[in-house]
N, C-alpha and C positions, 0 to 999 in steps of 0.2 A: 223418605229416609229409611235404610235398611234397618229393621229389629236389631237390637244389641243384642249379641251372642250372649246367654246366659248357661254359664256352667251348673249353675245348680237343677236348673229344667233339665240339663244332659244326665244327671245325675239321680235324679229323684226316682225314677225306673228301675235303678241297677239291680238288678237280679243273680238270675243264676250264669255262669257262664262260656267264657270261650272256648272253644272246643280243642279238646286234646287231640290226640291223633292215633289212640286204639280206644275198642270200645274196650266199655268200664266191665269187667270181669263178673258174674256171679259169684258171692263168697260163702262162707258158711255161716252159720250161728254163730260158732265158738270161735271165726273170725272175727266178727260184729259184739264189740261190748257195749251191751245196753246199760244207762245207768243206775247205778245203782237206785236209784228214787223214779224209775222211769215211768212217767204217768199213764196211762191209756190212751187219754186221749187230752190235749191243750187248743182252746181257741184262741187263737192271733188277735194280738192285742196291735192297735198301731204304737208304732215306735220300735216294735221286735223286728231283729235282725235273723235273716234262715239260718246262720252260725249259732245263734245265744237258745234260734227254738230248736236246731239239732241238739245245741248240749242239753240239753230238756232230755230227751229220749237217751244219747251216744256219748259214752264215753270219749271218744272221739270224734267231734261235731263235726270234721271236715268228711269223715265217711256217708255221710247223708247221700251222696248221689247211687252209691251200694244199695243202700236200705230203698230208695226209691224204685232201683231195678233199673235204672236208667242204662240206654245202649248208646251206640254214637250220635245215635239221629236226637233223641231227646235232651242230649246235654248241649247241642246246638241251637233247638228250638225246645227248653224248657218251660216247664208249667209254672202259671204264677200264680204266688200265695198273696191273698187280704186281710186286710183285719177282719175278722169276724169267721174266718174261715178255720173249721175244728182239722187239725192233725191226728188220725189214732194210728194207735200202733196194732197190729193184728200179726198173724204167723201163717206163713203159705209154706206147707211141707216143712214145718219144723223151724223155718227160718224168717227174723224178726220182717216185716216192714212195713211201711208207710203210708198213707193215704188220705185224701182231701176229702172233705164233707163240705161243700160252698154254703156260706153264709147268703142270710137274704136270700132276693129270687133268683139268683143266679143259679143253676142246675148242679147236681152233685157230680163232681169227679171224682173218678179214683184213675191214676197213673196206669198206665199197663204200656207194652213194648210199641206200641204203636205212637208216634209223635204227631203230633201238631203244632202248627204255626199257633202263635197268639198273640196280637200287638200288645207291645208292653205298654203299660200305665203307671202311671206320675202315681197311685195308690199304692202300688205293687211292696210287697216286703223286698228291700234288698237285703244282698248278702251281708255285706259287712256297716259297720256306719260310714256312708258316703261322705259326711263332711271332714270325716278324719283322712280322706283321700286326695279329696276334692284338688287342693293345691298343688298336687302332684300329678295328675293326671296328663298335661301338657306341659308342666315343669316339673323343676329345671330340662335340661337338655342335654343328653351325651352324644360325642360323634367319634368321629375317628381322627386318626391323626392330621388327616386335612381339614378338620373341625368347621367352620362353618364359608370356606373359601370359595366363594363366587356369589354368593348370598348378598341381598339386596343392602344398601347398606347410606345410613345417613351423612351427606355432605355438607349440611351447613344448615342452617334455622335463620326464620327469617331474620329475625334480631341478630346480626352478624357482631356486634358487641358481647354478645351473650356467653357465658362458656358452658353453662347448664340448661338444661330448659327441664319442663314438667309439664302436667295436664295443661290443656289448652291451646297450648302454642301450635306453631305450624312449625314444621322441621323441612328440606329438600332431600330424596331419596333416589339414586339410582337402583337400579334393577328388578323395578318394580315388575312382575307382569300382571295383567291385569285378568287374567284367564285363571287365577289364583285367588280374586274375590279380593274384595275392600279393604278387610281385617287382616292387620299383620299384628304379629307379637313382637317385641322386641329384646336381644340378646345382648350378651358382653360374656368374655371368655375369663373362667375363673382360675383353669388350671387342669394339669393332666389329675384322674384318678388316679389312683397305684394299689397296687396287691397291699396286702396288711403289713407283707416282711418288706415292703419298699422295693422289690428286684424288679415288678412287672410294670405296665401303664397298660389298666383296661381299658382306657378311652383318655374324654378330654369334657368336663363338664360347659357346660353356659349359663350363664344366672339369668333367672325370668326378668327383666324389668318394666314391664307393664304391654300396654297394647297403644296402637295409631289405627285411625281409618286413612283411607285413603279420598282425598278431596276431590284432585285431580290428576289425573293418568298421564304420563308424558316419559321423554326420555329420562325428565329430573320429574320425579313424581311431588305433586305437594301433599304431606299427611297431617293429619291432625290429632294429636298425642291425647288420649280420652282416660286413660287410667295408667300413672307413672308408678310405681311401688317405689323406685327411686329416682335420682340424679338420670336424666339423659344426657350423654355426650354425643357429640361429633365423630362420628366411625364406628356406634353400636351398629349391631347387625340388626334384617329381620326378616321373617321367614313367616310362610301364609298362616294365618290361626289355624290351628283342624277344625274342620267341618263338625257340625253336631249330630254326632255317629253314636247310636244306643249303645252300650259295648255290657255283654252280661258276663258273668264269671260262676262258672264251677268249680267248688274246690278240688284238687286231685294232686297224690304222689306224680314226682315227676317218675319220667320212664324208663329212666339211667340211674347210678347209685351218683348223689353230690357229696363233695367233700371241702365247702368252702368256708369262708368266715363272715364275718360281721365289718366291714371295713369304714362306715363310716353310720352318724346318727342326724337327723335334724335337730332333735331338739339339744341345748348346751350345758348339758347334763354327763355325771358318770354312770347311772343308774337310770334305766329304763325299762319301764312296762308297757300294759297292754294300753293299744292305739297311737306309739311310738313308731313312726314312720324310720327304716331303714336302709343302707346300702349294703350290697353283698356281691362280693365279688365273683357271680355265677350270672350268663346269662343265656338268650337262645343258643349260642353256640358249646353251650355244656346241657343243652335238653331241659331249661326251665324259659318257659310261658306264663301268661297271665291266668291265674285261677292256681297255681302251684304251690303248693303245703308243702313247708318243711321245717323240720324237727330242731331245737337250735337246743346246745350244750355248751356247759360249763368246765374249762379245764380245774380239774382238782392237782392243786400241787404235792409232790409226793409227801408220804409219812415215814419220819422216822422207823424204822424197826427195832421194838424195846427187847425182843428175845434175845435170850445170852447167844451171840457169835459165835460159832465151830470153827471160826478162822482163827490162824494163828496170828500173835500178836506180831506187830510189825517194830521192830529195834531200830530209833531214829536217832544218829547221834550227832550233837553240835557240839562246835566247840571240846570243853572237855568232862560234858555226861551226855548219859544216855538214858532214853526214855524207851519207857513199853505203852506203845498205844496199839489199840484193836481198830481196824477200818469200820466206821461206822456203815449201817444196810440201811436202805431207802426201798420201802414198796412203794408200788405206783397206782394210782387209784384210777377206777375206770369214771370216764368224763359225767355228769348228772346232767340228767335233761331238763332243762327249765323252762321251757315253750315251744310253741307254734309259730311260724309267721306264715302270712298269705301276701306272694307273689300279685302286684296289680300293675307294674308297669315293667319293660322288660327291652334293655338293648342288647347288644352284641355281645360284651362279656360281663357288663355290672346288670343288675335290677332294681326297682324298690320294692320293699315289703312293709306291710303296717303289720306290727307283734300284736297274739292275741294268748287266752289261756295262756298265759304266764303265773309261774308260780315262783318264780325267784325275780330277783332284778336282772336284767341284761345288761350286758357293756360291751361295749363295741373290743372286737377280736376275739367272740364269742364262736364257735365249728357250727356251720350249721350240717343236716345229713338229711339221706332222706327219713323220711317218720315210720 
């Protein structure tokens, strides 16, 4: 019997990652805000995140690929941090950066332009917390308007009295292929997404509803339903698991200026913080990818203006009097910035992001921009 696909073993490596598509810029000093308390030098503790040990040094912890000096090739094949491994900060011509001292007998590195391949390890520090992702990784699902249409799809369960099934049962499947692997996940269609103002449809989401293996291979496939989250019916879809593919993530501004919003939340709340998984209505086809930071604001409603008015009063008359009113003045206040979020999965015009460095609450139809 084949190993069960374990998402947390996919997960436990996550690092630094996917690669942008210009190298990352040398900046200056006065570019790079060190923080204010920024230690020398910090040894990795396990449990740290390379976000929580950049905010350690960086004002801004998604710049750490900067301070690293990292070019294309490196943010593709990035260096990996362990526990016990000391971080210092040092200064090469004026300008702050980064650098490994290996724990144990592992030999010292220090970063320089040159890359190397390194197999990733189940020890390794990941970027952000994996478990706060985890469930989103292969779900939900967006598509397009033909949404999930020629997709294999459940015709009946053996129990033909039955109108639901759940773990264990056998279900019958057309369109199975089998050049596709065992493991299928299974779908059901929730609804189109839409813009914030309601005019657009970014897509068409799918709700996760568990996994089947496949028993027997045939034109009517028999599966075997091994983890339900909910109710299966009779005409959910299902489409092959993804393969378990390491996937690392760098953080990085994206390359174009974004100007979108906040349009939807998982958790059922009006107020959200940091490891608040999000939707945004920005995807690869507006230049954001996985590993992408961006800046999220708060609309400030305008303020009255209490200064005596220069206008003249305006003479409004009903009936049989008349009134002297002044037109009230409204200033507009400029948006305040209340976080960060990091881009980890990414379709055609929506994405998810998990919030981090949050200093206000978020609520959904919040601008996000670039940072």
């Amino acid at each position: 019997m084949r190993q069960k696909f374990s998402m947390s073993r996919l997960l436990a490596p996550l690092l630094v990652a996917a690669a942008i598509g210009a190298t990352v810029a040398t900046v200056s000093a006065q570019d790079l805000r060190l923080a204010g308390n920024a230690p020398q030098s910090y040894t990795v503790q396990k449990g740290d995140t390379l976000w929580d040990i950049s905010g350690k040094f960086l004002r801004d912890p998604w710049r750490w690929p900067d301070v690293w000096r990292m070019n294309r090739d490196q943010i593709r094949n990035p260096h990996l941090i362990y526990p016990g491994d000391v971080i210092r900060l040092d200064y090469v011509d004026g300008q702050p950066r980064l650098s490994i001292d290996s724990g144990g007998p592992r030999e010292s590195v220090r970063l320089s332009p040159a890359a190397r391949a390194t197999p990733l390890d189940r020890e390794a520090i990941p970027t952000i917390p994996p478990g706060d992702i985890e469930p989103y990784l292969s779900r939900p699902l967006v598509t397009g308007p033909d949404g999930l249409k020629g997709a294999a799809e459940i015709v009946a369960g053996r129990d033909r009295d039955r109108v639901v099934r759940g773990d264990g049962d056998r279900v019958y499947v057309v369109g199975i292929d089998a050049a596709a692997g065992d493991l299928w996940h299974l779908y059901r269609p929730v609804g189109p997404i839409r813009s914030f103002d309601r005019k657009s449809t970014l897509g068409f989401e799918y709700r996760f509803l568990g996994s089947a293996r496949v028993e027997r291979f045939n034109d009517v496939s028999t599966l075997v339903i091994e983890n339900a989250k909910e109710e299966i019916l009779i005409g959910d879809r299902l489409v092959p698991a993804p393969r378990e593919v390491l996937v690392n993530y760098v953080p990085h501004a994206p390359t174009r200026d974004i100007d979108g919003r906040i349009i939807a939340a998982t958790r059922d709340t009006v107020e959200l913080g940091r490891g608040a998984i999000v939707t945004i209505d920005k995807g690869s086809a507006d230049g954001v990818d996985v590993g992408t930071v961006l800046a999220i604001y708060r609309g400030v409603a305008p303020i009255r203006d209490p200064r005596p008015s220069k206008d003249q009063p305006v003479i409004v008359r009903y009936w049989e009097q008349t009134t002297w009113w002044t037109p009230e003045r409204f200033l507009d206040v400029p948006q305040e910035r209340t976080g960060l979020m990091f881009v980890f999965r990414v379709f055609d015009r929506v994405a998810y992001a998990i919030l981090l460095n949050t200093t206000d609450p978020v609520q959904v139809g919040d601008f996000i921009r670039k940072p």
